[in-house]
N, C-alpha and C positions, 0 to 999 in steps of 0.2 A: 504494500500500500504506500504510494505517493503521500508527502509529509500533505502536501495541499489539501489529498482526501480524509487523512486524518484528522487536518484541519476543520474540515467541514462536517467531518463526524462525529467530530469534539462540539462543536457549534452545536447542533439537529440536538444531543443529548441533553447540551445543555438549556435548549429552549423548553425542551420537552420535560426539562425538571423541573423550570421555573414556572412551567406554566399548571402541572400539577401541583406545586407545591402552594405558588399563592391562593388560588381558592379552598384548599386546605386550610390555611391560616385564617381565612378570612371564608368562612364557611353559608350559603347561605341558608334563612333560617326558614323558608318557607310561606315566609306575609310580606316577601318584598322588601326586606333588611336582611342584609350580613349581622355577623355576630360584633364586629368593628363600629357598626352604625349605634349599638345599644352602650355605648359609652362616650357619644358626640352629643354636643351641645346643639341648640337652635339660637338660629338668628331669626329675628322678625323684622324686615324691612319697611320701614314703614313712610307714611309721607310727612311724620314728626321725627321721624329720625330711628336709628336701631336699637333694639332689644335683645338681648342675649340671653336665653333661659336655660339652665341646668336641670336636667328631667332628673326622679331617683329611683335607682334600683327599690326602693321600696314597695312599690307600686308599676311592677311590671308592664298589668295588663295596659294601664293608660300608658306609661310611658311608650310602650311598644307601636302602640295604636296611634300617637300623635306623631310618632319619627315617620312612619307608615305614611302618613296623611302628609305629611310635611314633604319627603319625598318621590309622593306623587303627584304636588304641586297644588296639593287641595286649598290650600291656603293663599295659594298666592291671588290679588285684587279681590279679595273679599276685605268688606269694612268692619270696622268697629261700631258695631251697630247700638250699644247702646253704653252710654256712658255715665257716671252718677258721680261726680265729683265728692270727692272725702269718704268713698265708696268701692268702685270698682272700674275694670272696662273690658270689655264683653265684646267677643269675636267668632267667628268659627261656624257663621250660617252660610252655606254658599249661594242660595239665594239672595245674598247681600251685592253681588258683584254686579249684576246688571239693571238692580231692582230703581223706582221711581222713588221720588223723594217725599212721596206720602205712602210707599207700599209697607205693610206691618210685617217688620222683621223678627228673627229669633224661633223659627218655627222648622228650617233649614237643616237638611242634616244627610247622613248616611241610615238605612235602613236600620238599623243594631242601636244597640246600648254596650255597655260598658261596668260591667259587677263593680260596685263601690270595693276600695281599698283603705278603708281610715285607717292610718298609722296616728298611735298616741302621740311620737314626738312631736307631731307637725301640725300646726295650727295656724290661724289666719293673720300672720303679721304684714307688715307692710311689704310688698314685692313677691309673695307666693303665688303660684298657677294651679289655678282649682277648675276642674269640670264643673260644667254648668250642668243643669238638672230640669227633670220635670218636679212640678210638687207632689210632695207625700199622699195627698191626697189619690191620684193615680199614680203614683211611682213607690208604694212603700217599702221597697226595699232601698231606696233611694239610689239609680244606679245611673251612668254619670249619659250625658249626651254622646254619640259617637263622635263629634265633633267639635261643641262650641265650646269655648271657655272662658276662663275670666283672669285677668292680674289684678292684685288687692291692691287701691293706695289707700284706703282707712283711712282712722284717724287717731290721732291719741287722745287718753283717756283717765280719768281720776278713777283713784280705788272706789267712791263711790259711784263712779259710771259703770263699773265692771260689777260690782256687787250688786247695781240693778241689771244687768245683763244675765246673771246666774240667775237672778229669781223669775224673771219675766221673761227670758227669750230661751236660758237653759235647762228652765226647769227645776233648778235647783243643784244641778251639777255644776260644782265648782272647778272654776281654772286654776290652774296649777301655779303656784306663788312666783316661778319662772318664767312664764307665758303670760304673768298681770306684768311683770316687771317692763317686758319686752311692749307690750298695748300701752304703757303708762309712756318711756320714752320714745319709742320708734312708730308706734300707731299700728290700726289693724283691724279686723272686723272680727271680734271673737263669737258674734252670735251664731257666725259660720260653721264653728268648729267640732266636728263629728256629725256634720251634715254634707258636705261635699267634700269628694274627695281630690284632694293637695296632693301633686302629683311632679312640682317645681317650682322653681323658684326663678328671680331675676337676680343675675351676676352683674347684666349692666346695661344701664339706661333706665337707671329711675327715675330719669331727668325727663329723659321720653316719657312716662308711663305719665308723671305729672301735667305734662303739658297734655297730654290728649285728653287728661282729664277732667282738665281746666276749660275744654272747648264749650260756647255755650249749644245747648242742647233743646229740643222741642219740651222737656219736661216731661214728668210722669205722666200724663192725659195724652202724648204721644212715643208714648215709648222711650224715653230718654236717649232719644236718638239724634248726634251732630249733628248741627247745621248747617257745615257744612264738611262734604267726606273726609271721613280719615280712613286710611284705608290701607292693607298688608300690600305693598308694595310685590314682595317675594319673602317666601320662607323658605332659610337651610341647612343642612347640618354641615357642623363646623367643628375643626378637631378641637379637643382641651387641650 
C-alpha cells in the first residue's frame, strides 16, 4: 500500500470515528433535544431588550418541554400579552403573533398540559419563570399550560403584608422565615407559591423584565394587555 493510500485510509477511519463518536456524546433524546441541550440556558429576544433564563433540573418535565418549544421556534414573535406591573408578565400564546389589537388573548396553546412539579425550595421571588395555568376550578390538579408562562417582578413586602398573605390567600400555611426575608428585601408574589409550578429563573435582564413591565396597558376590563406590542423577538438556547 502506497503511503498516499494509507493516507486516505487513515483519513475515511478517522471521519468515521468522529462521526460515530459525536452523536454518542451528545445522544438524542427522542422530543427533539440532545442530552447537551438539557443543560443550556434560554435567551428571550425581545423588543425591550434580552432575557436570559436558567431552567432547573428540578422540574424536568417543564424544563424539557420549554427547551422543546424554544427550539422549534414556538416562541419566537409571539407577545407578551398581558402585563401587571408590580406583578408579572405573561407570554407563550401563539395566537398572540398575528392576532388584532382588540382580539382576547391567553387562550393559545399546544394540545397537552404539563403535570405540576412544586419543588419546596423554590418560591415566587423576584425574576422566577413559572407556568401559567388554568384555575383550580377546572384544572385541580393544577397542571401547568403546555406553553404560556410568566416572569415575576412583585413587589416587596412588610412582615405584616406577608402574614396577611398566609391567612387570606394561603390558607394559613406559612412561609418559611427564608423566603419572608427574600419578599421583604428583593420583592415577589408569594400568594403564588405551591400553586404554579417554578421551573427558572432570570440570570439576566431584570432591567428588561422591569421595563416591559412598566409599559402602560388596557387594564384588567381588557386583559392587561400592552398598548403597544412587546413582543419575543427570537428564542435560544445558549451554552453556560
Amino acid at each position: 500500500m502506497t503511503y498516499h493510500s494509507r493516507l486516505v485510509r487513515n483519513c475515511l477511519i478517522l471521519a468515521c470515528f468522529v462521526s460515530a463518536v459525536i452523536p454518542a456524546c451528545n445522544p438524542k433524546l427522542g422530543n427533539g433535544l440532545r442530552k447537551k441541550d438539557l443543560s443550556k440556558d434560554v435567551v428571550l429576544e425581545t423588543t425591550k431588550g434580552n432575557i436570559t433564563l436558567r431552567l432547573y433540573e428540578e422540574t424536568p418535565a417543564h424544563r424539557n418541554n420549554f427547551l422543546k418549544l424554544v427550539k422549534e421556534g414556538y416562541y419566537d414573535s409571539v407577545l407578551f400579552h398581558r402585563v401587571i406591573q408590580n406583578f408579572m408578565i405573561q407570554a407563550g400564546d401563539p395566537l398572540s403573533r398575528n392576532a388584532s389589537d382588540t382580539a382576547e388573548l391567553g387562550n393559545g396553546g399546544p394540545n397537552y398540559t404539563v403535570p405540576a412539579e412544586f419543588w419546596q425550595p423554590y418560591f415566587h421571588h423576584k425574576g422566577v419563570l413559572a407556568a401559567a395555568r388554568m384555575s383550580d376550578d377546572v384544572n385541580p390538579t393544577k397542571a401547568s399550560s403546555g406553553s404560556q408562562f410568566y416572569i415575576v417582578q412583585g413587589k416587596k413586602f412588610t412582615d405584616a403584608g406577608l402574614d396577611s398573605v398566609e391567612v387570606y390567600r394561603l390558607k394559613g400555611r406559612k412561609i418559611p422565615a427564608e423566603h419572608r426575608e427574600v419578599y421583604k428585601t428583593e420583592g415577589g408574589a408569594p400568594h403564588l407559591d405551591q400553586n404554579y409550578t417554578i421551573f427558572g429563573e432570570v440570570i439576566a435582564g431584570l432591567n428588561v423584565v422591569d421595563s416591559i413591565a412598566s409599559v402602560p396597558t388596557t387594564g384588567r376590563q381588557g386583559g392587561d394587555r400592552p398598548l403597544q406590542p412587546v413582543r419575543i423577538i427570537r428564542a435560544k438556547l445558549v451554552s453556560k
